[in-house]
C-alpha positions in Angstrom: 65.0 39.0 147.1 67.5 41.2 149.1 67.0 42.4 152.6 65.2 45.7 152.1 67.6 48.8 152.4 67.1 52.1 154.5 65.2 54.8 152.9 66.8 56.1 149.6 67.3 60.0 148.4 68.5 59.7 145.0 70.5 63.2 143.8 71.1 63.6 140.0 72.7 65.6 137.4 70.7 63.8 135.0 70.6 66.0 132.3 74.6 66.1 131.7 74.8 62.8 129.8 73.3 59.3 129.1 74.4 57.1 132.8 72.4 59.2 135.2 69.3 57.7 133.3 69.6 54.6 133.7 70.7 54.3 136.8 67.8 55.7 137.7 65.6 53.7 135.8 68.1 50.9 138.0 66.8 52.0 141.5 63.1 52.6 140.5 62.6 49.1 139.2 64.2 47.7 142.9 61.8 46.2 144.8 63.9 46.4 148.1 63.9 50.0 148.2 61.7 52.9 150.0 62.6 55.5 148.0 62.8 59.1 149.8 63.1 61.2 146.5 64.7 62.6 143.8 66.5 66.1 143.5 67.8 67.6 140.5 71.7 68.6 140.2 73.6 71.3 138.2 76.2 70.7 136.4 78.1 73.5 135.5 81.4 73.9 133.8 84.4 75.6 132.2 82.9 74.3 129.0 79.4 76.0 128.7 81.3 79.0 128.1 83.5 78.6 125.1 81.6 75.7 123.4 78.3 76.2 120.9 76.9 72.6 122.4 77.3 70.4 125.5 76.2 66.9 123.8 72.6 67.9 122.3 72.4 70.9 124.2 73.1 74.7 122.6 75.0 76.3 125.9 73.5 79.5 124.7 71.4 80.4 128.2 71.7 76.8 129.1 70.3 76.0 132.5 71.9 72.9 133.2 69.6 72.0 136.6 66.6 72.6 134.1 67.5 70.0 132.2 68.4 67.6 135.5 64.6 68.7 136.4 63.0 67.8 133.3 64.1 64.4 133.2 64.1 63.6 136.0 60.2 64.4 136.2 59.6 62.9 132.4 60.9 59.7 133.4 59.3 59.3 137.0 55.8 60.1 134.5 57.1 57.3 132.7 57.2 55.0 135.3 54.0 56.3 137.1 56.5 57.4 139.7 55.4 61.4 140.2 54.2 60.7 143.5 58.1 61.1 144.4 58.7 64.0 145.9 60.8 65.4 143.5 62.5 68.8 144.0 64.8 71.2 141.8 67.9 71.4 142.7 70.8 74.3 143.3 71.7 76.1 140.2 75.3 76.6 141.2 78.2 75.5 143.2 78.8 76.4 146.9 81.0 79.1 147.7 82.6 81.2 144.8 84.9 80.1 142.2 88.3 80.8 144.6 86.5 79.3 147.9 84.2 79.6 150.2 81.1 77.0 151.7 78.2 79.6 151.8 75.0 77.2 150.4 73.0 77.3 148.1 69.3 77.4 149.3 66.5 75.3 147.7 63.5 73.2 147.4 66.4 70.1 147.0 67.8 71.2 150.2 65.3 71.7 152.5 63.3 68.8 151.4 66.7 66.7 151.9 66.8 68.3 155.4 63.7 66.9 156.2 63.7 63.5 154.6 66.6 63.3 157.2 64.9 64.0 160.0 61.9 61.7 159.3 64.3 58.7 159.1 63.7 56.1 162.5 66.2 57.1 165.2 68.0 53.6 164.1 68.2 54.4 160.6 69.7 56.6 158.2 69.0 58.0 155.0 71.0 56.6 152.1 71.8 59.0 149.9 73.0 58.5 146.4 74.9 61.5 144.4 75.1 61.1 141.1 76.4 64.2 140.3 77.9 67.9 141.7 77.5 67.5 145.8 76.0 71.0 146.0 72.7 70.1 147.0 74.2 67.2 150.0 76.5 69.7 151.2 74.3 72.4 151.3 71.9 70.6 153.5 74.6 69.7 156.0 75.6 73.4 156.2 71.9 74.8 156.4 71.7 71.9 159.5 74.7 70.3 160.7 72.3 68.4 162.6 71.6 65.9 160.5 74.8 63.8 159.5 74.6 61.2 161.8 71.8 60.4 160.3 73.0 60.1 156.4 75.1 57.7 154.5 76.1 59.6 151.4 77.2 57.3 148.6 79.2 59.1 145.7 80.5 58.9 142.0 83.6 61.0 142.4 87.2 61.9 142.3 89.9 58.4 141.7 91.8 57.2 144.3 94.8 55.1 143.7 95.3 52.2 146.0 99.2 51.9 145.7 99.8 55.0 146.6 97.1 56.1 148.7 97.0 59.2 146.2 93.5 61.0 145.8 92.7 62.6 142.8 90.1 65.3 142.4 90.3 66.2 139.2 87.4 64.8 137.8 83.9 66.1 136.5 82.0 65.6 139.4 83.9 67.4 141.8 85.3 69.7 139.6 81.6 71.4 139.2 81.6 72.0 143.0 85.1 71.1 144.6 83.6 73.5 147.7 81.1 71.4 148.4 82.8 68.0 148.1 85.8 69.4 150.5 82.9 70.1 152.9 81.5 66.2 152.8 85.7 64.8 153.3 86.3 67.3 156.1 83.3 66.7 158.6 84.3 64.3 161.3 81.6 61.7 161.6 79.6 62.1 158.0 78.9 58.3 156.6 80.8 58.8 153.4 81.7 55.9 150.6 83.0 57.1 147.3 83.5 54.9 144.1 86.5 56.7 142.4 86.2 56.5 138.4 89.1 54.0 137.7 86.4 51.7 139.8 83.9 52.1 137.3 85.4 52.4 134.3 85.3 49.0 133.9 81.9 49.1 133.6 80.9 49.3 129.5 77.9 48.5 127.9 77.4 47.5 123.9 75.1 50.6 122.2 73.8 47.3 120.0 73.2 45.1 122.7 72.1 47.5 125.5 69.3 49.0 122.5 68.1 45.6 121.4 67.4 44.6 124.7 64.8 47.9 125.0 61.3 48.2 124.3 60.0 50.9 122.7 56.3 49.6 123.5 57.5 50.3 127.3 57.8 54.3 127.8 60.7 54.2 130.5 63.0 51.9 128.5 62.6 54.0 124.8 63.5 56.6 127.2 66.8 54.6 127.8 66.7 54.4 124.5 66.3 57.8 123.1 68.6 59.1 125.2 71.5 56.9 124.1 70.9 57.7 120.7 69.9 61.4 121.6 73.0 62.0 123.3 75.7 59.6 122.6 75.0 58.2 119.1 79.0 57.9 118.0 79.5 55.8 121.1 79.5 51.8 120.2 80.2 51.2 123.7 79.9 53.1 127.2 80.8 53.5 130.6 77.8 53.7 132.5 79.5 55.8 136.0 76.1 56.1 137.8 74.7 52.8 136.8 77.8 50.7 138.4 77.5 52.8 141.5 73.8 52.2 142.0 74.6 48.2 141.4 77.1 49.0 144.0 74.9 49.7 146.2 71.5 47.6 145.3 74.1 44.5 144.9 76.5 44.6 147.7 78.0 40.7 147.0 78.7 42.0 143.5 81.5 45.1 145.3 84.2 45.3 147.2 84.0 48.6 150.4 87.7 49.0 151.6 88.7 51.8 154.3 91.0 54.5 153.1 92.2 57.5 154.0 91.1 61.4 153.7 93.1 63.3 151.0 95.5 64.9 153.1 94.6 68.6 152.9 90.9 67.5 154.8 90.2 66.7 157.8 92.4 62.9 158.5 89.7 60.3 159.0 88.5 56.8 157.7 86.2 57.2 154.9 85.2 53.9 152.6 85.8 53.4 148.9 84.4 51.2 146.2 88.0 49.3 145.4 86.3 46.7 142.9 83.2 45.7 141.3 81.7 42.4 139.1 81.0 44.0 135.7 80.0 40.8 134.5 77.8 39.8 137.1 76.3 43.7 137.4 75.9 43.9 133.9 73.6 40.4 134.4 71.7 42.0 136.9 70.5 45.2 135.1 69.3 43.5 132.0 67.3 40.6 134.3 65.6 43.3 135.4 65.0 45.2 132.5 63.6 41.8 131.1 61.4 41.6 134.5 59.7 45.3 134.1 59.2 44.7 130.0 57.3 41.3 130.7 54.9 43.2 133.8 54.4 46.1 131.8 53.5 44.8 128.5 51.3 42.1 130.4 48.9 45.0 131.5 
């Protein structure tokens, strides 16, 4: 068994697609983990206002940290997990469309805030966002007192390693690119970013992934529905979130290299995610998907 990690706030936009679940299913199936809580993330975008339907969704009135919220407390029922604290998240980005940092208050935020503070004075919260960075850069503005004492870990933007070109034009920070210019421009903020060419590697079979399910164990039809719910053309997929959180639950199976700032923040040393063991990742989320199938159908 691994060395048991620091204290774990886990920060989702888990109602946008199918990855967010699973990853999440990932981390509350670890035994080495102490795990803080579980906020709920918008994810608003361009799209929700000229299409009928984002996946199943009509975009009609669509409240897209509801959705975040409702799964997020449907699965944690489904794992008899809803002692996590579990708050709802910011509806909406930082700032304004053109600009600005001004956050966005919450129960996510303040219950962030103090999860921070409540860490040992040798330890810091890890913090995993899966999603928009409103709610993790809203904190640190609300109380800039507590970023020596977080290690945020992030799905976002692409970096190219040639070049030592950043990229943000990606989903993530494009649905709060206020927020995530906040996290890159503090001095001292603990920051490691897997850019999407990273993880893009990281496909799973719809047939294989589904067989491997249990629909007599509610978490994993979950898994299941949701593939099927939301991405049912797809024969194969990238799961973003999941390959972070192996990342981060399997260091040996990762490689952390020191980059550069973008050059229009504030110049520091931040860490990426350069490479990761798809194979050997892939091996490890279905070991323990087989694990929690044999202890919860031997109740």
């Amino acid at each position: 068994m691994p060395a048991r990690l620091p204290a774990l706030w886990l920060d989702a936009d888990t109602g946008n697609e199918m990855d967010d679940l699973y990853a999440l299913y990932r981390v509350l199936v670890e035994p080495s983990l102490s795990i803080a809580g579980l906020s709920s993330v918008h994810f608003n975008n361009p799209d929700l206002l000229v299409f009928e339907r984002w996946n199943q969704y009509p975009t009609a009135g669509i409240d897209t940290v509801g959705l975040s919220q409702a799964l997020n407390e449907a699965l944690l029922a489904a794992m008899g997990r809803s002692d996590l604290p579990h708050p709802r998240g910011a509806d909406r980005q930082m700032g304004r469309a053109w600009g600005g940092r001004q956050p966005r208050d919450c129960p996510a935020v303040r219950a962030l805030i103090a999860a921070a503070h409540a860490q040992p004075a040798d330890a810091k919260l890890l913090v995993l966002g899966l999603g928009a960075v409103t709610n993790l850069a809203s904190a640190l503005a609300l109380d800039p007192s507590i970023a020596d004492r977080l290690s945020i870990h992030l799905l976002a933007a692409d970096y190219n390693p040639a070049t030592g070109a950043w990229n943000k034009n990606e989903f993530n920070v494009r649905n709060d690119l206020n927020g995530f210019d906040l996290l890159l421009d503090h001095p001292t903020l603990e920051l490691a970013i897997m850019p999407i060419s990273t993880a893009r590697p990281y496909i799973y079979r719809q047939e294989e992934t589904l067989r491997a399910l249990s629909d007599d164990v509610p978490a994993e039809k979950m898994l299941k529905d949701r593939w099927l719910e939301t991405n049912p053309q797809d024969r194969t997929r990238v799961l973003w979130d999941l390959a972070l959180v192996q990342a981060l639950l399997r260091p040996e199976l990762a490689s952390l290299t020191t980059v550069r700032t973008p050059p229009e923040n504030t110049v520091r040393e931040i860490k990426i995610y350069s490479a990761i063991d798809v194979a050997g990742m892939r091996t490890d989320f279905f070991r323990h998907l087989k694990t929690q199938t044999k202890a919860s159908t031997s109740h």
